[in-house]
DRENZA-361212 format. One line per 4 residues: their letters; for each residue y, x, z of C-alpha. Coordinates in steps of 0.25 Angstrom, whole numbers, padded with zeros to 4 digits. Layout:
BEGIN
a	Y,X,Z; ...
//
This chain:
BEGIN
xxxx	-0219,0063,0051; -0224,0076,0044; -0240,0080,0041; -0238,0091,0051
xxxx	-0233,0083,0063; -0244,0072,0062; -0255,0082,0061; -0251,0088,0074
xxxx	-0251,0074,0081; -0264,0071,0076; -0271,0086,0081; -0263,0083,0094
xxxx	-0270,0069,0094; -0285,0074,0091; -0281,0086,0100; -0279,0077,0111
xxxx	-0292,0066,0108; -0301,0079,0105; -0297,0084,0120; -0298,0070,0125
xxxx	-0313,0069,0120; -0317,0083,0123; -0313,0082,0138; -0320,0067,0137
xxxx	-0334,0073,0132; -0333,0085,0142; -0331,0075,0154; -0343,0067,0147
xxxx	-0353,0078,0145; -0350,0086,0159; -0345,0074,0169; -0347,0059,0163
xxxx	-0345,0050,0153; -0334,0042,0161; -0326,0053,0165; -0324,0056,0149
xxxx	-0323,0040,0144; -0313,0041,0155; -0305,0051,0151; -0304,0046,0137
xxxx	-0299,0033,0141; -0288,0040,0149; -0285,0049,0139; -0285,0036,0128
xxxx	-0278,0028,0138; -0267,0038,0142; -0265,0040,0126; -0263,0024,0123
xxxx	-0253,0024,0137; -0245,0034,0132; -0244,0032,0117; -0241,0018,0123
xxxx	-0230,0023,0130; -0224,0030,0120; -0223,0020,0111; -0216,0010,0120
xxxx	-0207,0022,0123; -0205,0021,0108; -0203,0006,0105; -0192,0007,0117
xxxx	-0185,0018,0110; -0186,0011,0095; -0179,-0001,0101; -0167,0005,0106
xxxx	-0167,0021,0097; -0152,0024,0100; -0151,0022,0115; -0165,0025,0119
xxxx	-0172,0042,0120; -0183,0043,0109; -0194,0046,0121; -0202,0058,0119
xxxx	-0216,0059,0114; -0228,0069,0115; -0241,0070,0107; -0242,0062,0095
xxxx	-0230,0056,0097; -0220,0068,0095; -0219,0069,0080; -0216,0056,0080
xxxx	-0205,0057,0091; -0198,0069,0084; -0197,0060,0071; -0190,0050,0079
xxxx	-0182,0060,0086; -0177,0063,0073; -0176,0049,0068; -0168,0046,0079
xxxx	-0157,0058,0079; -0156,0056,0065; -0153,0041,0066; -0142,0044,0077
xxxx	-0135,0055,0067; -0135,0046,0058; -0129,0033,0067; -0121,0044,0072
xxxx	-0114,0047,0058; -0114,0033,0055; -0105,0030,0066; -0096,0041,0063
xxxx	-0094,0037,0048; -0091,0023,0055; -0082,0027,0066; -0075,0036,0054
xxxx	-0074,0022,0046; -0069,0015,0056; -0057,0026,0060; -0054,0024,0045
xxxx	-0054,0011,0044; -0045,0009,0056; -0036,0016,0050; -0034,0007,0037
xxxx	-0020,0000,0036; -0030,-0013,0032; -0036,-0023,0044; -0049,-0022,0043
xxxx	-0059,-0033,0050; -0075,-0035,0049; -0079,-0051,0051; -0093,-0054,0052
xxxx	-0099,-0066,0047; -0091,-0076,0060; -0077,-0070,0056; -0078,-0061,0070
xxxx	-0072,-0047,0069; -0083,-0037,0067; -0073,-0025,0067; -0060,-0022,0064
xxxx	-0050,-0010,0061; -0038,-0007,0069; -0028,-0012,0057; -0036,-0024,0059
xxxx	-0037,-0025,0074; -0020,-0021,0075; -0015,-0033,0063; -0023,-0046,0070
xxxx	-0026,-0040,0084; -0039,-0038,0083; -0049,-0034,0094; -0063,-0032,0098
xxxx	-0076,-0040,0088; -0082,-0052,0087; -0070,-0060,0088; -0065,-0070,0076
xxxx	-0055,-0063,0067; -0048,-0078,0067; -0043,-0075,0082; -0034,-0063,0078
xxxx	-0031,-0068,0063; -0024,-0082,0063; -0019,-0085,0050; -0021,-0098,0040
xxxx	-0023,-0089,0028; -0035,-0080,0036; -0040,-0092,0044; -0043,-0099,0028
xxxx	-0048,-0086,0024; -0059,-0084,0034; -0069,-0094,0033; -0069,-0091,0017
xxxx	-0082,-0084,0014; -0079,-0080,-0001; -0085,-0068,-0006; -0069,-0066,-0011
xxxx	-0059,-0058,-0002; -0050,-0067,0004; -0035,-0064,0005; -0024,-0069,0015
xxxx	-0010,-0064,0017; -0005,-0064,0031; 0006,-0061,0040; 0002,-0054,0053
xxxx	0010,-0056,0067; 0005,-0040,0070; 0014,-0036,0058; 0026,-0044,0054
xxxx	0032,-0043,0042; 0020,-0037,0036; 0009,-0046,0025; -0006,-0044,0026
xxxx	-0017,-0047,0017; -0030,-0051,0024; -0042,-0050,0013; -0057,-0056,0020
xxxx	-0068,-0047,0012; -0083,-0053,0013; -0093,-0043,0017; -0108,-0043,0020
xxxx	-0115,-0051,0029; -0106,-0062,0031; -0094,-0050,0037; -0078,-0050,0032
xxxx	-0069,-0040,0031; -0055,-0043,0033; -0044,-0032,0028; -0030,-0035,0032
xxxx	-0020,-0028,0023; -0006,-0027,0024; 0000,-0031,0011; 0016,-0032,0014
xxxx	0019,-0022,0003; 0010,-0029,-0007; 0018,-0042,-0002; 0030,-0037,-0004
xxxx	0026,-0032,-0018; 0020,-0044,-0023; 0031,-0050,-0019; 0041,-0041,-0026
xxxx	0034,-0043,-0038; 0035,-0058,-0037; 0051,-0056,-0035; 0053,-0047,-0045
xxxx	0045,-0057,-0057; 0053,-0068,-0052; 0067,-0060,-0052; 0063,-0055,-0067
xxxx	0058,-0068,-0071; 0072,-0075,-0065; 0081,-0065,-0071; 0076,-0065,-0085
xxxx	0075,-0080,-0084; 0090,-0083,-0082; 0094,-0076,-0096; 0081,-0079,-0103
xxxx	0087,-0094,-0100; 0100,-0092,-0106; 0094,-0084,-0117; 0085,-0096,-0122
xxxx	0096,-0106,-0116; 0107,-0101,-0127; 0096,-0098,-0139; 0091,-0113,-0137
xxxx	0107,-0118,-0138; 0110,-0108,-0151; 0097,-0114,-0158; 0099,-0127,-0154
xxxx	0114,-0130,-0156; 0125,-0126,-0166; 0134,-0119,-0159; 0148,-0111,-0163
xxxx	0150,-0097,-0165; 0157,-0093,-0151; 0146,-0101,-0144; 0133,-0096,-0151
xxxx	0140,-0081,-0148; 0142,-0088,-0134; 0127,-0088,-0132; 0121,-0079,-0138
xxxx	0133,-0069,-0131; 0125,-0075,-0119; 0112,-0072,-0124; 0114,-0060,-0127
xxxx	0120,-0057,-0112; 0106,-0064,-0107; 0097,-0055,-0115; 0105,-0041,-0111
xxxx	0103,-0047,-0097; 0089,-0048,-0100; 0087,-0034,-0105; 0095,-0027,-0095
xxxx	0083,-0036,-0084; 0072,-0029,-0093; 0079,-0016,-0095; 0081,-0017,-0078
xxxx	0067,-0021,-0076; 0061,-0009,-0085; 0070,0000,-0079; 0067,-0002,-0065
xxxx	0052,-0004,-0069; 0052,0010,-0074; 0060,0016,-0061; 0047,0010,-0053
xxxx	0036,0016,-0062; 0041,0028,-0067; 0041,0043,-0058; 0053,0046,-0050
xxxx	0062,0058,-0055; 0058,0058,-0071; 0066,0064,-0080; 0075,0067,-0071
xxxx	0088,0077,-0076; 0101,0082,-0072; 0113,0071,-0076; 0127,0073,-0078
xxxx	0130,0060,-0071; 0146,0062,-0074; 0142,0059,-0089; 0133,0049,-0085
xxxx	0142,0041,-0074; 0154,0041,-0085; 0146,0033,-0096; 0141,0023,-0085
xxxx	0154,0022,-0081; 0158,0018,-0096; 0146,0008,-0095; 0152,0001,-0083
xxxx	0166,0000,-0090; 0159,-0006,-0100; 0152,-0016,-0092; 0167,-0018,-0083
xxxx	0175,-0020,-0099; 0188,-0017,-0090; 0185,-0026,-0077; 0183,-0016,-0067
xxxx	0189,-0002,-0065; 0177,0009,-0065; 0179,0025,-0059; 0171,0037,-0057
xxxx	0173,0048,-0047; 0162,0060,-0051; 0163,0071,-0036; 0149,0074,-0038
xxxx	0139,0082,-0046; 0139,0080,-0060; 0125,0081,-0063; 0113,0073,-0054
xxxx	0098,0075,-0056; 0092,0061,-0061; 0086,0053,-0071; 0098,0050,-0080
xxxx	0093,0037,-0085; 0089,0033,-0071; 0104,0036,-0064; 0111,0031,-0077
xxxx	0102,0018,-0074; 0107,0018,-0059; 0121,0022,-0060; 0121,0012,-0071
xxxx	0117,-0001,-0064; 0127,0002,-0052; 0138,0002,-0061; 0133,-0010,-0068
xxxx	0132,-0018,-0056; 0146,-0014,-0050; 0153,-0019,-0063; 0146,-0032,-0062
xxxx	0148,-0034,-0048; 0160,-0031,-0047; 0173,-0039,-0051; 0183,-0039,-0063
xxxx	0193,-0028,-0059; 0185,-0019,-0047; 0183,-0005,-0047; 0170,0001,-0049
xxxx	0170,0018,-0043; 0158,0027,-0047; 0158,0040,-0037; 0151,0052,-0037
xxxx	0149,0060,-0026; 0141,0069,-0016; 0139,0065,-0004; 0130,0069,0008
xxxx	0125,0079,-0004; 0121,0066,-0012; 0126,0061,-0025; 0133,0048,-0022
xxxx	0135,0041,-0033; 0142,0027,-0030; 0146,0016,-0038; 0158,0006,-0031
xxxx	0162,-0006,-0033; 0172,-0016,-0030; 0164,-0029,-0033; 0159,-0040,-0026
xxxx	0150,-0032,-0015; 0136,-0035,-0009; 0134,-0042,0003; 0126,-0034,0014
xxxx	0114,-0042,0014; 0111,-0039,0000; 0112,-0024,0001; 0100,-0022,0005
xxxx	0090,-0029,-0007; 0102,-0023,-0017; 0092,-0014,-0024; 0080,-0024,-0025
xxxx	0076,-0029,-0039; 0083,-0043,-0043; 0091,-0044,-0029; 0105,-0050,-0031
xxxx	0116,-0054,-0021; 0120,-0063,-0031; 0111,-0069,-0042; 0120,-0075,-0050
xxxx	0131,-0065,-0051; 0122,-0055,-0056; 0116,-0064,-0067; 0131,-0066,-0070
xxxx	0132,-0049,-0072; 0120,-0048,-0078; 0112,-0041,-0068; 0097,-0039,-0067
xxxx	0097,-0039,-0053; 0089,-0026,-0055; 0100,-0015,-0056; 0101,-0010,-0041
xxxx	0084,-0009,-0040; 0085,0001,-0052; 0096,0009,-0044; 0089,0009,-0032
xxxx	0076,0014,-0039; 0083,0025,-0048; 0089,0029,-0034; 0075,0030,-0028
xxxx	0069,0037,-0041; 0082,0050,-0038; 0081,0049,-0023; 0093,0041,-0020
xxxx	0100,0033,-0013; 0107,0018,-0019; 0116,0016,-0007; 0124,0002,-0007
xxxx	0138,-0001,0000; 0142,-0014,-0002; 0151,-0026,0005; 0153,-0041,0000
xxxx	0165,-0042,-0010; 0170,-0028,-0007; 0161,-0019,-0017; 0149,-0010,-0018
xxxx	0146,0005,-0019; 0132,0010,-0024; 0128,0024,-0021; 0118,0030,-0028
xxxx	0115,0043,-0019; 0107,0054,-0026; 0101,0067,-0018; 0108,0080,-0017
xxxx	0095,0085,-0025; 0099,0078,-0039; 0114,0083,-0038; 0114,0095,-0047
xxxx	0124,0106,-0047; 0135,0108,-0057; 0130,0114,-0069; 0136,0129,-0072
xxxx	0142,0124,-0085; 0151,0112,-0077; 0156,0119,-0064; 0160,0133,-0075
xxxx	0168,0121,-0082; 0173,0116,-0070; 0178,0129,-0064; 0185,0132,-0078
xx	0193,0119,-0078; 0197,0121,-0064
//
C-alpha cells in the first residue's frame, strides 16, 4: 500500500473521530452530558459492528477466494480492497495461463506414439495419455494399473522400488504381432511414470543382428576348419607329393572361399553406408556384358552352352562397378546352379519402356516357398549344395540392394527342377540414347 493511500485513510479516520467529538461537545455544552456520552457510544459501537462485519465478511472470502465475490469495502477499508482486487485478478490470469500451458501439454502428450501412465505412491493411476489408455484399456483414476496390465514380467516389476528404471518386454493382445517395451521411471514423492514403447523394429533389428553374427561366424567356421584340419595333417605326417598338392589344392580353395565371404561382406557393407547414385556415368553395357560373358565361360570350362541376345540400348546410366557387381553375381549363381550341359541365355531388351536385362537358366529351379527370403543375407534353399559351389550365401542381398541403389526392380521367375530367369529391371530414365557417332556407323553399314 502506497504513502499516499494510507495518508488518506488516516485523514478519513481523524475526519470522522473530530466530527464524532465535535457533535458530542455540542450536545454536552448546549443539551446534556448523556445525550453526548451517548452518542459517542453509538458512534464507537457502530464502528466496532461494522469493522466486525467486514471482517467476517473477509475471513469467509479468504477461505474459499476462487468461488466466492471479494465483498466490497467503504472507508478505511478500500485501499485495502482495491489491493485485493488486484491480488485476486492477477492470481486468476495466472491460474488461467497455467491451465492453458497444461491443457496444451496434455494435447501434446496425447499425441505421443509412447503410453504414458502417472502411479502414485499405491500403484493407482493418476493420469494417463490416450496411447496409454488405447494399448491396456485404460479408463477413469484411482483404479490399480494391475487390473488393466496382467503380465508376469510387469507383475515382478512392480513392487520394485529401485531408484533404477525397470525394463519388461511384452506382448499386447490390443496389438498382435507387435513388441513393446514397458520402462517404470521413479518420480518424486513416492509417484511412477510408466512409458510403453513399441520397439518391434528395434526387435527385429536386434534380432537381425544376432542372425547375421551367427551366419558369418558359421560360414567362415566351416573353411577355417578345413584350413587348420589339412595344415595340422601336412605338419604332422609325411605325406607324398600328389597328396600334399591334394591338400593344399583344398586349402587353397577354402581360403579363396574365405576371401570371396570377406570381399561379399565389404561389399555389401559399403552398398549400406555409402550415398545412393555416386559416381554414377554412362556404361556401354555391350562391352561390359561380353567380358562377363567370357567370365562365366571361364567359370562353365565347357559344361554349359552360354548366349547373348543384345535388342536394347547400348549404353545405360549407372554405376559401372555396381551393375558389373550385379550382373556378375546372377551369372555366377546360374553356372553353379545349373547342370553339366544346360544353357545359360543373357537377354537384353525394352520392355514396357524398361531395361530388361534377364539372365535364364536351365538348372535345378527354386521351389516357391523359397522365393520370397531369396534376397535376404545368408538364406539358402539348400545349405549344403551351396557350400559345395562355393557360395557365400550373400550374392542375391547385393543384387537386390545395387537394384534398390538404380531404382530397379530384381524380379525372380522360377519352378522346381525346371529353371530360373532373373530380371533386373532399370527405369526408362537410365537408358540413354544412341550416341551420334554409333547410329552415323550404323546407317553407313546398312
Amino acid at each position: 500500500m502506497s504513502h499516499g493511500a494510507t495518508r488518506v485513510i488516516w485523514v478519513r479516520t481523524l475526519l470522522f473521530v473530530a466530527a464524532v467529538l465535535t457533535a458530542a461537545i455540542f450536545l454536552h455544552r448546549h443539551i446534556a452530558s448523556e445525550v453526548a456520552v451517548g452518542l459517542l457510544a453509538v458512534a464507537l459501537l457502530a464502528m466496532g459492528v461494522y469493522h466486525a462485519w467486514f471482517l467476517s465478511r473477509i475471513s469467509q472470502w479468504a477461505n474459499l477466494p476462487s468461488k466466492r465475490v471479494l465483498p466490497i469495502g467503504w472507508g478505511m477499508w478500500m485501499p485495502l480492497i482495491e489491493r485485493l482486487n488486484r491480488f485476486s485478478r492477477n492470481q486468476q490470469d495466472r491460474v488461467t495461463e497455467l491451465e492453458s500451458e497444461l491443457e496444451r501439454i496434455h494435447a501434446a502428450v496425447d499425441r505421443l506414439p509412447d503410453g504414458l501412465v502417472v502411479l502414485d505412491r499405491f500403484d493407482h493411476i493418476a493420469w494417463s495419455n490416450q496411447a496409454a489408455e488405447a494399448l491396456h484399456g485404460i479408463f477413469g483414476t484411482r483404479r490399480p494399473i494391475d487390473h488393466f496390465i496382467r503380465h508376469t514380467e510387469f507383475n515382478e516389476m512392480l513392487p520394485k522400488r529401485d531408484l533404477a528404471v525397470q525394463k519388461a518386454r511384452i506382448d499386447l493382445p490390443t496389438r498382435p504381432g507387435r513388441v513393446f517395451e514397458m520402462q517404470l521411471h521413479q518420480a518424486d514423492e513416492g509417484f511412477r511414470l510408466l512409458i510403453t514403447r513399441d520397439i518391434t523394429e528395434q526387435a527385429k533389428l536386434d534380432a537381425m543382428r544376432s542372425d547375421f553374427v551367427a551366419n558369418v561366424s558359421h560360414e567362415i567356421r566351416t573353411p577355417a576348419t578345413v584350413i587348420s584340419g589339412f595344415a595340422e595333417t601336412l605338419l604332422t605326417l609325411e605325406l607324398d607329393e600328389s597328396a600334399r598338392r591334394e591338400y593344399l589344392g583344398a586349402i587353397l580353395r577354402q581360403s579363396e572361399t574365405m576371401g570371396r565371404l570377406v570381399g561379399d561382406l565389404l561389399l555389401i557393407s559399403s552398398l549400406e553406408r555409402s550415398p545412393d547414385r555416386a559416381d554414377e556415368m554412362p556404361i556401354a553395357l555391350r562391352g561390359m556384358l561380353a567380358a562377363l560373358m567370357d567370365e562365366a565361360r571361364a567359370l562353365s570350362s565347357g559344361r554349359h552352352t552360354l548366349s547373348l541376345y543384345f535388342d536394347g540400348p547400348s549404353q545405360v546410366l549407372a554405376v559401372p562397378a555396381e551393375l558389373e557387381s550385379a550382373i556378375r553375381n546372377l551369372l555366377t549363381n546360374a553356372v553353379r546352379y545349373t547342370p553339366e550341359r544346360g544353357s545359360i541365355e543373357v537377354d537384353w531388351r525394352v520392355r514396357d519402356d524398361e531395361g530388361w536385362l534377364s539372365i535364364r537358366d536351365t538348372g535345378i529351379g527354386i521351389a516357391a516357398e523359397h522365393l520370397p527370403r531369396l534376397t535376404e543375407r545368408f538364406y539358402r534353399v539348400d545349405r549344403s549344395r551351396s557350400r559345395d559351389t562355393g557360395g557365400t550365401g550373400l550374392g542375391l542381398a547385393i543384387v537386390k540392394r545395387i537394384a534398390n541403389r538404380h531404382q530397379a526392380q530384381l524380379r525372380i521367375e522360377s519352378e522346381a527342377g525346371r529353371g530360373s530367369t532373373f530380371t533386373l529391371c532399370l527405369p526408362a530414365r537410365r537408358l540413354l540414347p544412341e550416341p551420334v557417332s554409333s547410329a552415323h556407323e550404323a546407317v553407313q553399314a546398312a
